[in-house]
Each structure stands twice: as C-alpha cells, then as structure tokens.
N, C-alpha and C positions, 0 to 999 in steps of 0.2 A: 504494500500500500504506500511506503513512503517513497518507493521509487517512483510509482505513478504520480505521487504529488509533485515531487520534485521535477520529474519531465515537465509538467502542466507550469508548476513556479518557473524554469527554466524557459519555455517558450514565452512566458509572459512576458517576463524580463528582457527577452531578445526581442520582442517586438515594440516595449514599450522604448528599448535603448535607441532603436534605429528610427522611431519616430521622432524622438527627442535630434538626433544627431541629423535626423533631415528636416529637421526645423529650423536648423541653425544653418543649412548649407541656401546656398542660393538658386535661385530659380533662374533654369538655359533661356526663357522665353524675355524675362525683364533685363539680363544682362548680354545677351547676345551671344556671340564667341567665344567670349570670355570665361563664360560660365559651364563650359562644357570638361573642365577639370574638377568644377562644384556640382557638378552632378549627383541629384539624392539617389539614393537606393533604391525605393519603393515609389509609385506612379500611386500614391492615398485615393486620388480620384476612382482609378479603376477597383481598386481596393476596396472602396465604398461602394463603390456599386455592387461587387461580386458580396460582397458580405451582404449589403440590403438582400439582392435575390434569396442569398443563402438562406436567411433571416425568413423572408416571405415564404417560399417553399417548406420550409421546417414547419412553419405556422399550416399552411395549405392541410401538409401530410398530419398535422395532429387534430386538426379537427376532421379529419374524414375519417382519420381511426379512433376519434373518439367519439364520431355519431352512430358507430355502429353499434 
C-alpha cells in the first residue's frame, strides 16, 4: 500500500514541479525567436482539454452504470 501511495505522491509532485517551472519559463508566441531555448515542457492548453474530456467521459460512464 505504501508503494502505491508513494507512486501516486511521486507523480503529483512531478507534475505539480513542471507546472511551476513552466510558469516561470517564457512563452515562443510573445517573444518570438528568442524564446524557443525557453521552451515549456507541457502545451496546459491541450492538457486541459484532454483532462476536461477525461473528466466528462468518467462522469458519462458513471451515470449509465449507475442507472442500471
């Protein structure tokens, strides 16, 4: 059990790390050229999107197996 937590702590942490550290990097679109060595790691946009779907579809499949 504590392994399983600790994966689950471990990926939290690495996702909240790299959100933090592409917070702080610059965006290619507002600096041009220049910013393509500032490059973030994660595109959050698509991100959000994929996790909203995820989010809706999860909800979709529990209420259909929970109206049976």
């Amino acid at each position: 059990m504590r392994m399983f937590l600790g994966m689950i702590l471990g990926a939290l942490l690495l996702a909240c790390s790299v959100y933090v550290y592409d917070s702080m990097q610059t965006s290619s679109v507002a600096n041009g050229e220049v910013a393509t060595t500032n490059r973030t790691i994660v595109n959050w946009d698509v991100a959000k999107a994929d996790w909203e779907a995820l989010r809706d579809r999860a909800h979709k499949d529990w209420v259909r197996i929970s109206s049976k």
